[in-house]
N, CA, C and O atoms as a Maestro MAE file, in Angstrom:
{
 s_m_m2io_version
 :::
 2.0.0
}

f_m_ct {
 s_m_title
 :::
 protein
 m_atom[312] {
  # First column is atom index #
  i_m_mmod_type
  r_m_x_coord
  r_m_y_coord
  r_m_z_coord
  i_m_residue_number
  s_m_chain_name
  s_m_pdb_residue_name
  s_m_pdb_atom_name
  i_m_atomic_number
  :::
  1 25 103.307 91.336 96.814 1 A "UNK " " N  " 7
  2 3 104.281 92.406 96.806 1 A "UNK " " CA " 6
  3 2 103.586 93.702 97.204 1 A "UNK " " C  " 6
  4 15 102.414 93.883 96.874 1 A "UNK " " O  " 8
  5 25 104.239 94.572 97.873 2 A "UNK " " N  " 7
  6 3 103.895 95.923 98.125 2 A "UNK " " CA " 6
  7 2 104.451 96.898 97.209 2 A "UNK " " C  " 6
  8 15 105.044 96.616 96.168 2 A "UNK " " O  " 8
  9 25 104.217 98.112 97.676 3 A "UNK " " N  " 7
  10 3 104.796 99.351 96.876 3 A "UNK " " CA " 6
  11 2 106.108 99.422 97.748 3 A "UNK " " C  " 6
  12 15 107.111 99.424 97.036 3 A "UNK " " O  " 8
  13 25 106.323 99.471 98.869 4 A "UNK " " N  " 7
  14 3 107.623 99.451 100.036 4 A "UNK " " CA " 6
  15 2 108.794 98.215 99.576 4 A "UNK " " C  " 6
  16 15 110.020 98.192 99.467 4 A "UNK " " O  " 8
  17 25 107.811 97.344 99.403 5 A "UNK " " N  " 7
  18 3 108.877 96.116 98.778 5 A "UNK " " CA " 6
  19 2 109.737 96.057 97.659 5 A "UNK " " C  " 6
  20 15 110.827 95.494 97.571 5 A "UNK " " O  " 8
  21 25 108.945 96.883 96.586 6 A "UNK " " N  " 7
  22 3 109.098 97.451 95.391 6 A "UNK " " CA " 6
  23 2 110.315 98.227 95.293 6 A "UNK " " C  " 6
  24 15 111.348 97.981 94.670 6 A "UNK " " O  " 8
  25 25 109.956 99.355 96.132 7 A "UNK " " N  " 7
  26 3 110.915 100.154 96.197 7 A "UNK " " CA " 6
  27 2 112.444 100.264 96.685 7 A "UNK " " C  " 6
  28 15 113.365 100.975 96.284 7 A "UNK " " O  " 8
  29 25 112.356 99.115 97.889 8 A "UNK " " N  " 7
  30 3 113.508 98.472 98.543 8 A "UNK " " CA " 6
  31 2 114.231 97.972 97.454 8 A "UNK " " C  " 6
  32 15 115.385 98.397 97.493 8 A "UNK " " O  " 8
  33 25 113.997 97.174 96.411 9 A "UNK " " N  " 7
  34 3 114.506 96.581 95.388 9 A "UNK " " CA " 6
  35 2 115.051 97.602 94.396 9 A "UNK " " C  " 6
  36 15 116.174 97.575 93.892 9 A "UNK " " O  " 8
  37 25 113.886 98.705 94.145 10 A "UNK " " N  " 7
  38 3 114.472 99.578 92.983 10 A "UNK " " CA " 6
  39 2 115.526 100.836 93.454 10 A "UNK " " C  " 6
  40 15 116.430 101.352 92.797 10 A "UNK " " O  " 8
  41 25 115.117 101.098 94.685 11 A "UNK " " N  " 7
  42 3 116.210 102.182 95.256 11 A "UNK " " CA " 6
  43 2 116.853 102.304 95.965 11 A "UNK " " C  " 6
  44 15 116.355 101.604 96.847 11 A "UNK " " O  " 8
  45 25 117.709 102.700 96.356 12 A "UNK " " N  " 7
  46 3 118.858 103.016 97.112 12 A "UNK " " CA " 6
  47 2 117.988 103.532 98.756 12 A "UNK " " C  " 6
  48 15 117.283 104.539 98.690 12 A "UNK " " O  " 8
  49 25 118.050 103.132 99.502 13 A "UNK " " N  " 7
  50 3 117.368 103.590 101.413 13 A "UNK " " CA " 6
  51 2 117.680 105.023 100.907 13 A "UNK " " C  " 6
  52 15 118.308 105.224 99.868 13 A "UNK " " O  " 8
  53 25 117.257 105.892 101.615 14 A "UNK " " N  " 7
  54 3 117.194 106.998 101.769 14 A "UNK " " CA " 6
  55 2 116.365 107.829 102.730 14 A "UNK " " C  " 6
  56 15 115.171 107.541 102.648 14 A "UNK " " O  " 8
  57 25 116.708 109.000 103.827 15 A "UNK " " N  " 7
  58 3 116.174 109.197 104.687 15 A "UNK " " CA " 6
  59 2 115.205 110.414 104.415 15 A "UNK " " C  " 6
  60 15 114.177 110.727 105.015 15 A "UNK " " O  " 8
  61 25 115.936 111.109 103.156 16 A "UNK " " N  " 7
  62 3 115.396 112.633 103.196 16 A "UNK " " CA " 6
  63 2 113.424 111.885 102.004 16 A "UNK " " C  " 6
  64 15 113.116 111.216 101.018 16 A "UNK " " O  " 8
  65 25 112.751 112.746 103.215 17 A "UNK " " N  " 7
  66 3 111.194 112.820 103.139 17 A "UNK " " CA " 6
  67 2 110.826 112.642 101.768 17 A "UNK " " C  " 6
  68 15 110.005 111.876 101.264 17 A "UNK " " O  " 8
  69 25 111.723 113.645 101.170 18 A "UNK " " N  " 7
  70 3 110.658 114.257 99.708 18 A "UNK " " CA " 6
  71 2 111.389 112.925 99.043 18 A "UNK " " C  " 6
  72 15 110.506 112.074 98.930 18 A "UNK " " O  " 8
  73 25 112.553 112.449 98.597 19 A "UNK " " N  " 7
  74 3 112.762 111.216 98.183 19 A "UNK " " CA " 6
  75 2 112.234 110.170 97.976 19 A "UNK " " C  " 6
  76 15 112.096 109.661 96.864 19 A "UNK " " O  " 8
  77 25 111.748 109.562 99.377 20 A "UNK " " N  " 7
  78 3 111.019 108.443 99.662 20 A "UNK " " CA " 6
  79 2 109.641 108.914 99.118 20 A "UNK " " C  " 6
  80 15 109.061 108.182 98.316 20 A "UNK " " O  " 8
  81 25 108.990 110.283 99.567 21 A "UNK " " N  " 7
  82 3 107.798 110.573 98.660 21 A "UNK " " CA " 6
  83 2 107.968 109.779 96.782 21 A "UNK " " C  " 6
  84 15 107.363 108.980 96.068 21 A "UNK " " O  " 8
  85 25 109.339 110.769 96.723 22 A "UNK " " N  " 7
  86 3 109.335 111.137 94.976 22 A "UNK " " CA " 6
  87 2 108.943 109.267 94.730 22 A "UNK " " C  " 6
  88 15 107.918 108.835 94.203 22 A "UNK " " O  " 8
  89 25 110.025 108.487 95.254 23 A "UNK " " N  " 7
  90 3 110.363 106.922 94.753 23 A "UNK " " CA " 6
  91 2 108.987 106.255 94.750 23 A "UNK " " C  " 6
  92 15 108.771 105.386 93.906 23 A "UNK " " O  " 8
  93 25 107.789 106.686 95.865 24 A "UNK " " N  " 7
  94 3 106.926 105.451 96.092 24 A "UNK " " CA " 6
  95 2 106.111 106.043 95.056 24 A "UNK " " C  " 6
  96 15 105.611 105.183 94.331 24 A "UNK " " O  " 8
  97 25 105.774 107.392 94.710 25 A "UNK " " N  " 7
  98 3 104.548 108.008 93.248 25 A "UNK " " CA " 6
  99 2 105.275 107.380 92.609 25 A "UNK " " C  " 6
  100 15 104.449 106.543 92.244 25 A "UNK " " O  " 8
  101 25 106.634 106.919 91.917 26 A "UNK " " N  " 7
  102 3 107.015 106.473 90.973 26 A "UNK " " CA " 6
  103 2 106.411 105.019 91.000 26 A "UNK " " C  " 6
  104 15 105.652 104.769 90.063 26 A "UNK " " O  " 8
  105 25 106.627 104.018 91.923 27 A "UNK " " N  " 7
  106 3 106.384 102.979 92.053 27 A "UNK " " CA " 6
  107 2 104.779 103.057 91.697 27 A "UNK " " C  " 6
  108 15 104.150 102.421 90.851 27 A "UNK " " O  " 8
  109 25 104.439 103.819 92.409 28 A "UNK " " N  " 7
  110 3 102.874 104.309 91.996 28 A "UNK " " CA " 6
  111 2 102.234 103.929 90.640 28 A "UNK " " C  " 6
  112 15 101.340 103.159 90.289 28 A "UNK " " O  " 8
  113 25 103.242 104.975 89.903 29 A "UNK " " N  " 7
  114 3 103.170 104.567 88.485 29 A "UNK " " CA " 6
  115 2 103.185 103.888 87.850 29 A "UNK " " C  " 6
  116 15 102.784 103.944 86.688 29 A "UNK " " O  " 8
  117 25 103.695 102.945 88.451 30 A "UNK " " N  " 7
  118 3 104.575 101.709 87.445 30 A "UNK " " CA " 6
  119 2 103.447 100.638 87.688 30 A "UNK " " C  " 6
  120 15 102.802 100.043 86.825 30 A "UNK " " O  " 8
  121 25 103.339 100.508 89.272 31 A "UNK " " N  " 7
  122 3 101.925 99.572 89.326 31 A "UNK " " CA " 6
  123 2 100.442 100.006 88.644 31 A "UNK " " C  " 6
  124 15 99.610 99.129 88.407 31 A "UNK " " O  " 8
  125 25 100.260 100.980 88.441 32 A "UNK " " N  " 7
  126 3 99.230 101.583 87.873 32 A "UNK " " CA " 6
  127 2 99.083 100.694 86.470 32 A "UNK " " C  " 6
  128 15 98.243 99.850 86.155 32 A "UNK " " O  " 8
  129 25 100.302 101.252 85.712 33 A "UNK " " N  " 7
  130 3 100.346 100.906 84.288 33 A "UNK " " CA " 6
  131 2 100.684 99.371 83.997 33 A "UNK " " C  " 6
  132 15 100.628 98.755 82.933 33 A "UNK " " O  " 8
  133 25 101.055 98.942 85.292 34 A "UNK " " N  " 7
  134 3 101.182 97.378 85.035 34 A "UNK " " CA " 6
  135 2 99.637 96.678 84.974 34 A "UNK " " C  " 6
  136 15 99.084 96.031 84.084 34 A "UNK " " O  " 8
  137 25 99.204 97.090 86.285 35 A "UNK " " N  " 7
  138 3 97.644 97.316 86.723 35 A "UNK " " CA " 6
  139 2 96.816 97.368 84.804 35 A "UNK " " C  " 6
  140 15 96.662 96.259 84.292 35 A "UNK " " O  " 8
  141 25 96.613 97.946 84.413 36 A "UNK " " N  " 7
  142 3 96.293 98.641 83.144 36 A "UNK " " CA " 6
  143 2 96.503 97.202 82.234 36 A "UNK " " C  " 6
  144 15 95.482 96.597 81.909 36 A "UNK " " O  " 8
  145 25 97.317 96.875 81.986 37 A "UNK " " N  " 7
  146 3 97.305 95.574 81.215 37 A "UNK " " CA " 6
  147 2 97.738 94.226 82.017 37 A "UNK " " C  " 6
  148 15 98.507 93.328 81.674 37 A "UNK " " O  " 8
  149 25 97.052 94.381 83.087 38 A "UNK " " N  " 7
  150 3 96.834 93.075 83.510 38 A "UNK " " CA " 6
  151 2 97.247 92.337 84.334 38 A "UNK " " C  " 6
  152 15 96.485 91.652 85.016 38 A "UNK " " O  " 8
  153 25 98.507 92.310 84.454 39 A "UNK " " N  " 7
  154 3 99.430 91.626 84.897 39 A "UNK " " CA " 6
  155 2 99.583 91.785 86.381 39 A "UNK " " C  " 6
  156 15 100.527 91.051 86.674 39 A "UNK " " O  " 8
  157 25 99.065 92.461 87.636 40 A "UNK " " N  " 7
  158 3 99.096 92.285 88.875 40 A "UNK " " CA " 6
  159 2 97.461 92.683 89.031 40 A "UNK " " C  " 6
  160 15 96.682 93.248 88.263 40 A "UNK " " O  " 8
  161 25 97.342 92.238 90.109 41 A "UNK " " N  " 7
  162 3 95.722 92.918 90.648 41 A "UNK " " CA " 6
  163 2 96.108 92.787 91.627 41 A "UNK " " C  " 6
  164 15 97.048 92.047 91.916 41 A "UNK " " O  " 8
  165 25 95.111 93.873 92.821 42 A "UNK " " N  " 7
  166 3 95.217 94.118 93.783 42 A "UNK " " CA " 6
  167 2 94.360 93.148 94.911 42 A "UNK " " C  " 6
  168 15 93.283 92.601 94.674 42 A "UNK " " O  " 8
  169 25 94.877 93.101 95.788 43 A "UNK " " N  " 7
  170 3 94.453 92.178 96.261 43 A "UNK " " CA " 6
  171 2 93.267 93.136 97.703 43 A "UNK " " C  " 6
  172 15 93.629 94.023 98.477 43 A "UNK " " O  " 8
  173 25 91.862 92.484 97.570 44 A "UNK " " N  " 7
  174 3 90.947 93.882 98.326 44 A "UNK " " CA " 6
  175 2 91.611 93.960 99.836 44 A "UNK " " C  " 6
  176 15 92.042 93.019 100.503 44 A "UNK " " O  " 8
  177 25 91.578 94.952 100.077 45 A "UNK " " N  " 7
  178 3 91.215 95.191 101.721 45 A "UNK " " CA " 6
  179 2 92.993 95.346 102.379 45 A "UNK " " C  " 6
  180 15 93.339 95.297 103.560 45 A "UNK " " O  " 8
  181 25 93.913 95.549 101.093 46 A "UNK " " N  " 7
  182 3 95.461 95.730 101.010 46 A "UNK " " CA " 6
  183 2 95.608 96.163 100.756 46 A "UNK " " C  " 6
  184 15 94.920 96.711 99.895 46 A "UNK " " O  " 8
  185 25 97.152 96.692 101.284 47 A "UNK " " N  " 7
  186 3 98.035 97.379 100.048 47 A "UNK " " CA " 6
  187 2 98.952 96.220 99.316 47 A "UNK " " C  " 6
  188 15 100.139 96.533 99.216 47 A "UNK " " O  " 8
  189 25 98.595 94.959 98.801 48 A "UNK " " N  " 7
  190 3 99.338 94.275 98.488 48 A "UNK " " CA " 6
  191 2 98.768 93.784 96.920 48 A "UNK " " C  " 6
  192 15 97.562 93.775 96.673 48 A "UNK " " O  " 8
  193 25 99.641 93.446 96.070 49 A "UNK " " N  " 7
  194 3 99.256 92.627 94.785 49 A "UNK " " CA " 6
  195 2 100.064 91.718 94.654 49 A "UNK " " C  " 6
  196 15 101.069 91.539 95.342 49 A "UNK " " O  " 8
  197 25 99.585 90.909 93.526 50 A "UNK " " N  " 7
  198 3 99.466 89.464 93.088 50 A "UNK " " CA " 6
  199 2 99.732 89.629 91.709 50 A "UNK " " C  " 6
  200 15 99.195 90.481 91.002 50 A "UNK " " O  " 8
  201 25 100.898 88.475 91.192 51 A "UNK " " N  " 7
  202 3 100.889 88.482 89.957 51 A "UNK " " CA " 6
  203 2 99.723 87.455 89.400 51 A "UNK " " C  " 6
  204 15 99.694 86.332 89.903 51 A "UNK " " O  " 8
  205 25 98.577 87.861 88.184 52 A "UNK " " N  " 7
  206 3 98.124 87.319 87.527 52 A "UNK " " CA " 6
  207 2 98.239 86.218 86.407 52 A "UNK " " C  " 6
  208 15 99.326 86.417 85.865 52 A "UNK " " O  " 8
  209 25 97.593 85.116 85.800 53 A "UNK " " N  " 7
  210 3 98.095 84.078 85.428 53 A "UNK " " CA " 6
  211 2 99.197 84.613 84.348 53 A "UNK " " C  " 6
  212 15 100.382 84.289 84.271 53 A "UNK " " O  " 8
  213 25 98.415 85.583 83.489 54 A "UNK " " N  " 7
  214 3 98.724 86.591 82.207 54 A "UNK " " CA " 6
  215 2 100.242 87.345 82.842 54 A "UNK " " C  " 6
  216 15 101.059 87.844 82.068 54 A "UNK " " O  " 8
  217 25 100.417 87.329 84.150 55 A "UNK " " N  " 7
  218 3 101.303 88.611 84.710 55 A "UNK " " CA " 6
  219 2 102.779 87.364 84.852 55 A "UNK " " C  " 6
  220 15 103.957 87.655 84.648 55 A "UNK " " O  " 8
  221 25 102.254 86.032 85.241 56 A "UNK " " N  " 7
  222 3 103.433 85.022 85.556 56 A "UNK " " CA " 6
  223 2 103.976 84.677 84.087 56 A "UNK " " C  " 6
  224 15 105.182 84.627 83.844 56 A "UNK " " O  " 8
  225 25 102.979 84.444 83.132 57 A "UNK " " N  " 7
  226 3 103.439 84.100 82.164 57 A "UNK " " CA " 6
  227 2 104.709 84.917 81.058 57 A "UNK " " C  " 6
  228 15 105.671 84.475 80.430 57 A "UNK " " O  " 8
  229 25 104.170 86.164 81.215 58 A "UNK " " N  " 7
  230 3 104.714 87.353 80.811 58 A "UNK " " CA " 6
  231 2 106.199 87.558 81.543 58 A "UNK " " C  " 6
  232 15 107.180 87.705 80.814 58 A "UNK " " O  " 8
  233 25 106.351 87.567 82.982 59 A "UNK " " N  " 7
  234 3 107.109 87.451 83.828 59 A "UNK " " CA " 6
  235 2 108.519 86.205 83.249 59 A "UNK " " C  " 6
  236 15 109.717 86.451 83.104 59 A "UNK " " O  " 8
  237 25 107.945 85.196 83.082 60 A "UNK " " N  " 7
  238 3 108.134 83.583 83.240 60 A "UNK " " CA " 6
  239 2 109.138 84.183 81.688 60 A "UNK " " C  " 6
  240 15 110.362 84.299 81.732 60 A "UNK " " O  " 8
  241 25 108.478 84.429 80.694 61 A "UNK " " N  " 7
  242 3 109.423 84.894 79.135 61 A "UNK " " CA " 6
  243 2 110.447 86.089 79.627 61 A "UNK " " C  " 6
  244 15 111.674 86.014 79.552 61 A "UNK " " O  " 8
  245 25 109.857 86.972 80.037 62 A "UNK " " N  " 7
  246 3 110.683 87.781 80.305 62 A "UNK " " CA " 6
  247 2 112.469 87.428 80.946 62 A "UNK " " C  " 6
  248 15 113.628 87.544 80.547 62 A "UNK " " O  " 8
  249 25 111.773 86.985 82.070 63 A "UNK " " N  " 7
  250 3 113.257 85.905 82.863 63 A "UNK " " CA " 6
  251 2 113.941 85.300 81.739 63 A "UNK " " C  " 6
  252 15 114.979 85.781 81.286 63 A "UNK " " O  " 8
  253 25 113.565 84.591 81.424 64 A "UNK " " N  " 7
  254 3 113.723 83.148 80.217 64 A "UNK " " CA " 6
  255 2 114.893 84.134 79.385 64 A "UNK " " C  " 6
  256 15 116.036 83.724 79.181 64 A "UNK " " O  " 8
  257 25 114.430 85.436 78.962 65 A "UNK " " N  " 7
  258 3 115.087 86.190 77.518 65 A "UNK " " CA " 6
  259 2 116.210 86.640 77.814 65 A "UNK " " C  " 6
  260 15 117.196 86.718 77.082 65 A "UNK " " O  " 8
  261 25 116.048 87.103 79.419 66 A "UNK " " N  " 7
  262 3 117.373 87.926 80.255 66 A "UNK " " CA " 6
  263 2 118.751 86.676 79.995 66 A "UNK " " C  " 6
  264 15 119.926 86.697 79.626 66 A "UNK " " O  " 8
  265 25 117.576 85.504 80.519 67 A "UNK " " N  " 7
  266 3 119.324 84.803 81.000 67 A "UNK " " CA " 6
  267 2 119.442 84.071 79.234 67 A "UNK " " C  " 6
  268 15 120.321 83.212 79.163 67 A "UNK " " O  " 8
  269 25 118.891 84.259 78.281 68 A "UNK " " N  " 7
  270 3 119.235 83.613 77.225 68 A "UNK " " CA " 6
  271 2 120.684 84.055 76.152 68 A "UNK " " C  " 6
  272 15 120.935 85.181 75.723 68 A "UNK " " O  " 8
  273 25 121.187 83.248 76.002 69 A "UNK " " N  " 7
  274 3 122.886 83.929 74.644 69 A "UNK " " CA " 6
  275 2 122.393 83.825 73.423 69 A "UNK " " C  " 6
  276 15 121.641 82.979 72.940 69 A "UNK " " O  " 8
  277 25 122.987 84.956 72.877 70 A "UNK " " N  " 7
  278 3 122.672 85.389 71.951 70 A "UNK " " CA " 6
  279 2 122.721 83.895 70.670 70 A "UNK " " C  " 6
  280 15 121.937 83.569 69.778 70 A "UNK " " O  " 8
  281 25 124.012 83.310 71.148 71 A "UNK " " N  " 7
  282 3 124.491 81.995 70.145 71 A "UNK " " CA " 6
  283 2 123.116 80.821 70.858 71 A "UNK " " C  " 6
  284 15 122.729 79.825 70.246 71 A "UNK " " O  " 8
  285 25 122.707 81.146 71.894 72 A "UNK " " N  " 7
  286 3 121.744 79.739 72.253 72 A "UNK " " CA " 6
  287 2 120.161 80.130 71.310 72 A "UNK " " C  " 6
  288 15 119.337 79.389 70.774 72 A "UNK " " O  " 8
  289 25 120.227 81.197 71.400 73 A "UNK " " N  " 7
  290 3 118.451 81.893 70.220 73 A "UNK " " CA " 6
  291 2 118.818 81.607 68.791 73 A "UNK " " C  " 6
  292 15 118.075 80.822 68.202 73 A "UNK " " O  " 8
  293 25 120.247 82.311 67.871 74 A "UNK " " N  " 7
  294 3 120.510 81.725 67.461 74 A "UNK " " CA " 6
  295 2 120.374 79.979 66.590 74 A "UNK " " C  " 6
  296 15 119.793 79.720 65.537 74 A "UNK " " O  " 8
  297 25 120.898 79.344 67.216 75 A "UNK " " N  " 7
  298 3 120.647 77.762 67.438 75 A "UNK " " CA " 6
  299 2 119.586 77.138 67.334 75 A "UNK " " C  " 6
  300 15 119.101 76.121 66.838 75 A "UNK " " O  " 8
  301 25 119.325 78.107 67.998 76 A "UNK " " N  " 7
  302 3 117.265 77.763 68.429 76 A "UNK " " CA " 6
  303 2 116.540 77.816 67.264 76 A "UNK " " C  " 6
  304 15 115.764 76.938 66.887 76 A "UNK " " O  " 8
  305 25 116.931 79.439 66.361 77 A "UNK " " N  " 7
  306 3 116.093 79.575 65.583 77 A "UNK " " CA " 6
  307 2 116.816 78.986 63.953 77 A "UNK " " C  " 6
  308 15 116.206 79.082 62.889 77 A "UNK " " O  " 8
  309 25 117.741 78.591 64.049 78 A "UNK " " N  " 7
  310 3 118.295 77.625 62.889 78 A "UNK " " CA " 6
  311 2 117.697 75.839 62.723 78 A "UNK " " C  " 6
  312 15 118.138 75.121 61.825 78 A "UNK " " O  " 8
  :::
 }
 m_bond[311] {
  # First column is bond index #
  i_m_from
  i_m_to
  i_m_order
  :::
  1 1 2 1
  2 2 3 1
  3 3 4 2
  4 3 5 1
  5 5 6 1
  6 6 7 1
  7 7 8 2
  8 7 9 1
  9 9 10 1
  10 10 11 1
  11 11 12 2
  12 11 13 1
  13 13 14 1
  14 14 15 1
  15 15 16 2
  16 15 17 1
  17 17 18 1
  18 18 19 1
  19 19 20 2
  20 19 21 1
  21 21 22 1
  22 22 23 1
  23 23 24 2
  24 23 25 1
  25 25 26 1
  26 26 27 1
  27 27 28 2
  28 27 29 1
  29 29 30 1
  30 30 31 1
  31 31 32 2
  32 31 33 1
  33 33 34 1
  34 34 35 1
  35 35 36 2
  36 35 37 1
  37 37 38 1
  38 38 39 1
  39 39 40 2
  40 39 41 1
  41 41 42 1
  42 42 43 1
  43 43 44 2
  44 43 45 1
  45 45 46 1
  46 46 47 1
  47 47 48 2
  48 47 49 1
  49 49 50 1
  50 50 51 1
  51 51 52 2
  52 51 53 1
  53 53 54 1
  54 54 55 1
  55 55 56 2
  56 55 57 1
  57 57 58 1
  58 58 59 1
  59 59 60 2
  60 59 61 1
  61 61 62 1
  62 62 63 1
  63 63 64 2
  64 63 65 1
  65 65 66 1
  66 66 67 1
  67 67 68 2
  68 67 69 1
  69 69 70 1
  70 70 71 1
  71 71 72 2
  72 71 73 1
  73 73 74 1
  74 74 75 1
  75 75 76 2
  76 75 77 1
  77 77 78 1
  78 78 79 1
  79 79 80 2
  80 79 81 1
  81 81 82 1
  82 82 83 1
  83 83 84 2
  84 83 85 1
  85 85 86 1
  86 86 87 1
  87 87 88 2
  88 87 89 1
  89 89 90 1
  90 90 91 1
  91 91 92 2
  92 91 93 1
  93 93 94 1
  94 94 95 1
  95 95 96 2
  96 95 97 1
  97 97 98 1
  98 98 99 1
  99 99 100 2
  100 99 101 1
  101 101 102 1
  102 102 103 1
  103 103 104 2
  104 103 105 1
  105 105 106 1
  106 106 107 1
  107 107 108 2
  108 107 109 1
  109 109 110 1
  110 110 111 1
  111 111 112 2
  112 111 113 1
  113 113 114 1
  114 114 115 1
  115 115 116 2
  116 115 117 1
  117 117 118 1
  118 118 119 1
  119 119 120 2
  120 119 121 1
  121 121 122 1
  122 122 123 1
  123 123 124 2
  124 123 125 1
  125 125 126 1
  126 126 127 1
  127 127 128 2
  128 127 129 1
  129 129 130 1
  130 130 131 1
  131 131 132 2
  132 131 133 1
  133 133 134 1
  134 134 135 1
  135 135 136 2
  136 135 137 1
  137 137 138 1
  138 138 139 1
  139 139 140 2
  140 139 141 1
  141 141 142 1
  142 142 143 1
  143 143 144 2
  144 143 145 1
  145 145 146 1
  146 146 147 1
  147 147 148 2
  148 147 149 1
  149 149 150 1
  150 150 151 1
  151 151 152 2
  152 151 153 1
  153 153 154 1
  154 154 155 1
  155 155 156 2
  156 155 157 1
  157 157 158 1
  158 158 159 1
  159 159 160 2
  160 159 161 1
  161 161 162 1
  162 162 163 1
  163 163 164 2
  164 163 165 1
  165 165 166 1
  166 166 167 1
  167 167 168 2
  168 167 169 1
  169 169 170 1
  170 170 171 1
  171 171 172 2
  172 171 173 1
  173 173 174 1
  174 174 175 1
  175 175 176 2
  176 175 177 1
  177 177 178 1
  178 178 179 1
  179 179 180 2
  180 179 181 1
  181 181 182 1
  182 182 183 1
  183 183 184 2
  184 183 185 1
  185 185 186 1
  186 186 187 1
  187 187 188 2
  188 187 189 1
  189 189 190 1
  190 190 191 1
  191 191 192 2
  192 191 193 1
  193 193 194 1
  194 194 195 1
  195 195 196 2
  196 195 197 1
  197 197 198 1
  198 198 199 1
  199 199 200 2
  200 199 201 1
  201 201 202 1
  202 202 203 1
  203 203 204 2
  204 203 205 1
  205 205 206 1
  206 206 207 1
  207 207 208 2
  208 207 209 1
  209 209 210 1
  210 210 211 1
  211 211 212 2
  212 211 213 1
  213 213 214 1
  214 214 215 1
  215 215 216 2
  216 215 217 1
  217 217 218 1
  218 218 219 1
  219 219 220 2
  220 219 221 1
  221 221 222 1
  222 222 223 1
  223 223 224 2
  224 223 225 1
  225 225 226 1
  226 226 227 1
  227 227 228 2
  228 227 229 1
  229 229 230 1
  230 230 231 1
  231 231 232 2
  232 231 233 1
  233 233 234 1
  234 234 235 1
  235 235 236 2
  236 235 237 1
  237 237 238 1
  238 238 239 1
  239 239 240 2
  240 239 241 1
  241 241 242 1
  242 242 243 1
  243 243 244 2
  244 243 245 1
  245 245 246 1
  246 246 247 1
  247 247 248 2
  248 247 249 1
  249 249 250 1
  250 250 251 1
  251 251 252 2
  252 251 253 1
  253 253 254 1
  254 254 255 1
  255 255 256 2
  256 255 257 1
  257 257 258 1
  258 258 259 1
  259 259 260 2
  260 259 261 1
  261 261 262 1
  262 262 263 1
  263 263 264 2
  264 263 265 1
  265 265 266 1
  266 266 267 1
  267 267 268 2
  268 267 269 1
  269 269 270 1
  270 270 271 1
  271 271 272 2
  272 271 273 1
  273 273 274 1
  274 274 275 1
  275 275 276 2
  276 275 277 1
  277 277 278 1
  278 278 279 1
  279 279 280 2
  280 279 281 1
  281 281 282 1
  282 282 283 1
  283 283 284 2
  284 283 285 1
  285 285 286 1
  286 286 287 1
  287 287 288 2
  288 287 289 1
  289 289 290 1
  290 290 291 1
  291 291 292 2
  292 291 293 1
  293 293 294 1
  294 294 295 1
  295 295 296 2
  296 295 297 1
  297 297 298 1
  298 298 299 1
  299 299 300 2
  300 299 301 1
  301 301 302 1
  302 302 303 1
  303 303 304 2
  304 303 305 1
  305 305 306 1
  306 306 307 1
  307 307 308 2
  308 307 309 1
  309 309 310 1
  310 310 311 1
  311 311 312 2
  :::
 }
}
């Protein structure tokens, strides 16, 4: 994944300069602090990263919780 790829996903196209500035420091950020505990590394001699084993796994629950009902956790935990 890139920071461009990133951003395609999180924002709305937009033409005006300072925008596309403001959106990609944000993205900036976000990879930074993801960066920080683990979960992507950069891949050398790119601008591209990689989710880490720690970053899929994390990822992998995350998904899992979104699509889960409230009555199926529930269930689960009875």
């Amino acid at each position: 994944m890139r920071n461009a790829d990133l951003r395609a996903l999180l924002f709305k196209p937009t033409k005006c300069p300072q925008q596309c500035r403001h959106n990609s420091a944000v993205v900036t950020r976000r990879l930074a602090l993801l960066r920080a505990h683990g979960l992507p590394r950069k891949i050398p001699y790119t601008h591209r990263y990689q989710l880490t084993t720690k970053g899929r796994h994390i990822v992998t629950a995350l998904l899992a919780a979104c699509d889960a009902d409230v009555q199926q956790l529930t269930q689960m935990a009875a």
